[in-house]
C-alpha positions as CSV (number, residue, x, y, z in Angstrom):
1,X,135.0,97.8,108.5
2,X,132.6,94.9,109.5
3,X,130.1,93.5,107.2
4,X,127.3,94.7,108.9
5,X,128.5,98.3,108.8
6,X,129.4,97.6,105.0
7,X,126.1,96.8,104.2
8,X,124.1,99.5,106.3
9,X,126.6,102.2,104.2
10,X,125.6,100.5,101.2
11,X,122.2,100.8,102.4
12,X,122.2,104.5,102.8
13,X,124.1,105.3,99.6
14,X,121.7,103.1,97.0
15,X,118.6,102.7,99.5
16,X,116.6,100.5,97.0
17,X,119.3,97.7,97.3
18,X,118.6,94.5,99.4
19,X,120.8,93.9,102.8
20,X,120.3,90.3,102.8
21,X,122.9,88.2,104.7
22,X,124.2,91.6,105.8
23,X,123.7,90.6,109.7
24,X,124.3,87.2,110.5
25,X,121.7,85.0,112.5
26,X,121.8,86.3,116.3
27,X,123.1,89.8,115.1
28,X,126.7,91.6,114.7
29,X,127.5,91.0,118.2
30,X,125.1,88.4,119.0
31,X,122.7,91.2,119.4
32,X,119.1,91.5,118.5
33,X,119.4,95.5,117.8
34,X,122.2,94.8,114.7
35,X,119.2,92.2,113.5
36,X,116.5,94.7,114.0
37,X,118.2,97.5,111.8
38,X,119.5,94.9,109.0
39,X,115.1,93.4,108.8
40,X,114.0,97.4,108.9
41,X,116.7,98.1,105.9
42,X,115.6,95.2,103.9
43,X,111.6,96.5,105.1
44,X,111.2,92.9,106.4
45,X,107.9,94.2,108.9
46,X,107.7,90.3,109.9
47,X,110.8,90.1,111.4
48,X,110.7,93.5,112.7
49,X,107.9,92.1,114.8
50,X,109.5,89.4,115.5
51,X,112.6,91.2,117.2
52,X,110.7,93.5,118.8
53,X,108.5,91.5,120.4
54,X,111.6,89.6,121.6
55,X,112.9,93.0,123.4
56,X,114.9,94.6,120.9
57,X,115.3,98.0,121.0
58,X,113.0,100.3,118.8
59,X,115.4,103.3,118.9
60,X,118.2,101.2,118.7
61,X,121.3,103.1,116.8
62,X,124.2,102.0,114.8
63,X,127.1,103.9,115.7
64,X,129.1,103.8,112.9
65,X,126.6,105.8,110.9
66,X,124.0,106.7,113.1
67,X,121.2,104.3,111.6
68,X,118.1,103.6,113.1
69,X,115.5,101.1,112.6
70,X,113.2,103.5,111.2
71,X,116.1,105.6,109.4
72,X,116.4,102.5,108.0
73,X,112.9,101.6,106.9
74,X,112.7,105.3,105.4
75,X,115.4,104.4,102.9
76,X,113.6,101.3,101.8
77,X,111.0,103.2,101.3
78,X,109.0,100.3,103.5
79,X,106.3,102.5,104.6
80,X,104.6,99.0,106.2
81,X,107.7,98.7,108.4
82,X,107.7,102.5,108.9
83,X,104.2,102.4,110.6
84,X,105.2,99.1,112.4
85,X,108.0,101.0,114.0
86,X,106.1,103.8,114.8
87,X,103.6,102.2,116.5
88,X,106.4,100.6,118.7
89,X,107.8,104.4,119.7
90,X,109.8,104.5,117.4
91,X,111.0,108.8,117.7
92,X,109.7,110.2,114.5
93,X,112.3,112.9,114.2
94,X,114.9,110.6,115.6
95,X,118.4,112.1,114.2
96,X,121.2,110.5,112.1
97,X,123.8,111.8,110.0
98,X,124.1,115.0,109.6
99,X,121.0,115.5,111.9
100,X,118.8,113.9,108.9
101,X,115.8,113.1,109.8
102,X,113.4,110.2,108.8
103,X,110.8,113.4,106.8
104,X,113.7,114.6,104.9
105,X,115.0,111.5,103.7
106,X,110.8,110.3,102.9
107,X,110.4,114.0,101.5
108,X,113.5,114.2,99.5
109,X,112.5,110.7,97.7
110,X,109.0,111.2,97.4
111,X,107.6,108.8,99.8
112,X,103.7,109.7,100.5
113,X,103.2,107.1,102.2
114,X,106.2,107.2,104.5
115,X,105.7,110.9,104.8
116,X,102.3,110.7,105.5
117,X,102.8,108.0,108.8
118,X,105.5,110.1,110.2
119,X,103.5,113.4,110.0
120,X,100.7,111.3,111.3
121,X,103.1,110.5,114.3
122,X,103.6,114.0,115.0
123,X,107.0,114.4,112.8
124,X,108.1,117.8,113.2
125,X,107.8,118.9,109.6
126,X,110.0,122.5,109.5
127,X,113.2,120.4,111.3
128,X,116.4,121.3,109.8
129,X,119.5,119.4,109.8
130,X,122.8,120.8,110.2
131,X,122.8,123.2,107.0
132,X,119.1,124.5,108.1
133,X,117.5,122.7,105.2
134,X,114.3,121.6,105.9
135,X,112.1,118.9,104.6
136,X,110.1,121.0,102.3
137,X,113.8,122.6,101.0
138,X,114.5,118.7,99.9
139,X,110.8,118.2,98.3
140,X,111.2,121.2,96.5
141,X,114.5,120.8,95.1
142,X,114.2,116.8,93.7
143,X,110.9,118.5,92.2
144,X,108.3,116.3,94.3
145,X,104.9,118.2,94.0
146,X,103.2,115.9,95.8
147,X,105.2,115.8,99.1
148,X,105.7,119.3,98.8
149,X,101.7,119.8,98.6
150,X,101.4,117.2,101.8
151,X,104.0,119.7,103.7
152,X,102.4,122.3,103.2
153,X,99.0,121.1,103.6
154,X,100.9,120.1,107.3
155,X,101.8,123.3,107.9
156,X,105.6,123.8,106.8
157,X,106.5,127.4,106.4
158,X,107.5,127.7,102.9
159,X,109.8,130.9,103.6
160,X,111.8,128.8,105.8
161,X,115.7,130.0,105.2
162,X,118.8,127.6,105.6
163,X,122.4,128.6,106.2
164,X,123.5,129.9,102.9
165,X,120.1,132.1,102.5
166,X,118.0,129.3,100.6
167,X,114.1,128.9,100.8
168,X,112.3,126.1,99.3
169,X,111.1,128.0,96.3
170,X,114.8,129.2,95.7
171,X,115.8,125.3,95.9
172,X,113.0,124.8,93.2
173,X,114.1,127.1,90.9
174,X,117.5,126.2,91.2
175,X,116.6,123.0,89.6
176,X,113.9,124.3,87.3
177,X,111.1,122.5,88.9
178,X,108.8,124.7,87.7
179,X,105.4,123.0,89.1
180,X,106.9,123.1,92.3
181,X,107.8,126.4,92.7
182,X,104.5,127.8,90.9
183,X,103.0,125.7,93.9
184,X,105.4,127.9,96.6
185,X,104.4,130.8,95.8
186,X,100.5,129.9,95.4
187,X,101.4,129.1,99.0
188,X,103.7,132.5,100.0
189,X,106.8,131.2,99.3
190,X,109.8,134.3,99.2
C-alpha cells in the first residue's frame, strides 16, 4: 500500500487526525489531484485554492478508496474547505464507499456547519447508500438532534425505510436517543 493511500485510510477511519506529510510535494504521482485530496483531508482551504487555481481537479477521486476532495473535507469536519469546494463544483452528493455521501458522513458526526453548505448546494438529503440508510437514519442513530432538526427542517422524509425495514425513529430508539426520536415523531416518524 503507498503512503498516500495509508494516510487517506487513516483519514477515513479516525477523521479528526492530521495527514501531514501524507503526499509528498508535487503529489503521489507527481499529480496535483493526490495534493488536492491530502490539503482537503488536513481542511488546509489555502492550499485547496491554491491547487485549484492551478487546474486540479475538484472532483478528483482516489481510487483506492473512493475519496474525494470534498469527502475528504467532510471528515475533517473543515466546513471552510467544504464551502471552498463547493463553490468550485464540487458534486454535493458525490459518492464514495459504500455510496456514502458527503450529508451522511456531516449528518452522522454532527456537522451543522458542513451540513448546512451541502444542503445549501442542493445536497440531496433522503440519498441512501447501499443498505438504504439515509442521512437522517445516521443523525438519528449517533443521537444528533440538531442535524436531525436541520433535515427535517430540509425536508427529509422521516418514514424513510432501509433494507432491513429500519426508519430513522427505529434507529433512534435502537440507541435510546430519546430526544431524537421524541423529535421523529413530533415530525411523523413511523
Amino acid at each position: 500500500m503507498r503512503r498516500y493511500q495509508l494516510c487517506l485510510l487513516l483519514l477515513y477511519l479516525f477523521p479528526l487526525i492530521s495527514t501531514s506529510g501524507c503526499v509528498s510535494h508535487g503529489g503521489a504521482y507527481g499529480d496535483r489531484n493526490y495534493d488536492l485530496i491530502a490539503a482537503a483531508a488536513d481542511g488546509d482551504e489555502k492550499k485547496v485554492r491554491r491547487l485549484l487555481s492551478q487546474g486540479a481537479d475538484v472532483n478528483a477521486q482516489e481510487l483506492q478508496l473512493g475519496m474525494t476532495p470534498l469527502i475528504a473535507a467532510t471528515y475533517k469536519q473543515s466546513a471552510k474547505t467544504v464551502v471552498v469546494l463547493l463553490a468550485a463544483g464540487a458534486k454535493a452528493d458525490f459518492r464514495g464507499q459504500s455510496n456514502q455521501t458527503p450529508l451522511m458522513i456531516a449528518s452522522q458526526s454532527g456537522d451543522m456547519s458542513t451540513a448546512t453548505a451541502l444542503l445549501r448546494a442542493g445536497a440531496n438529503k433522503d440519498l441512501a447508500n447501499d443498505d438504504g440508510v439515509t442521512p437522517l437514519m445516521l443523525a438519528a442513530e449517533s443521537g444528533q438532534l440538531q442535524t436531525v432538526r436541520l433535515l427535517l427542517d430540509s425536508g427529509a422524509r422521516p418514514s424513510e425505510i432501509d433494507q432491513k425495514g429500519w426508519s430513522a425513529l427505529t434507529y433512534a430508539e435502537s440507541k435510546k436517543q430519546a430526544a431524537v426520536a421524541n423529535l421523529l415523531r413530533t415530525r411523523g416518524a413511523l
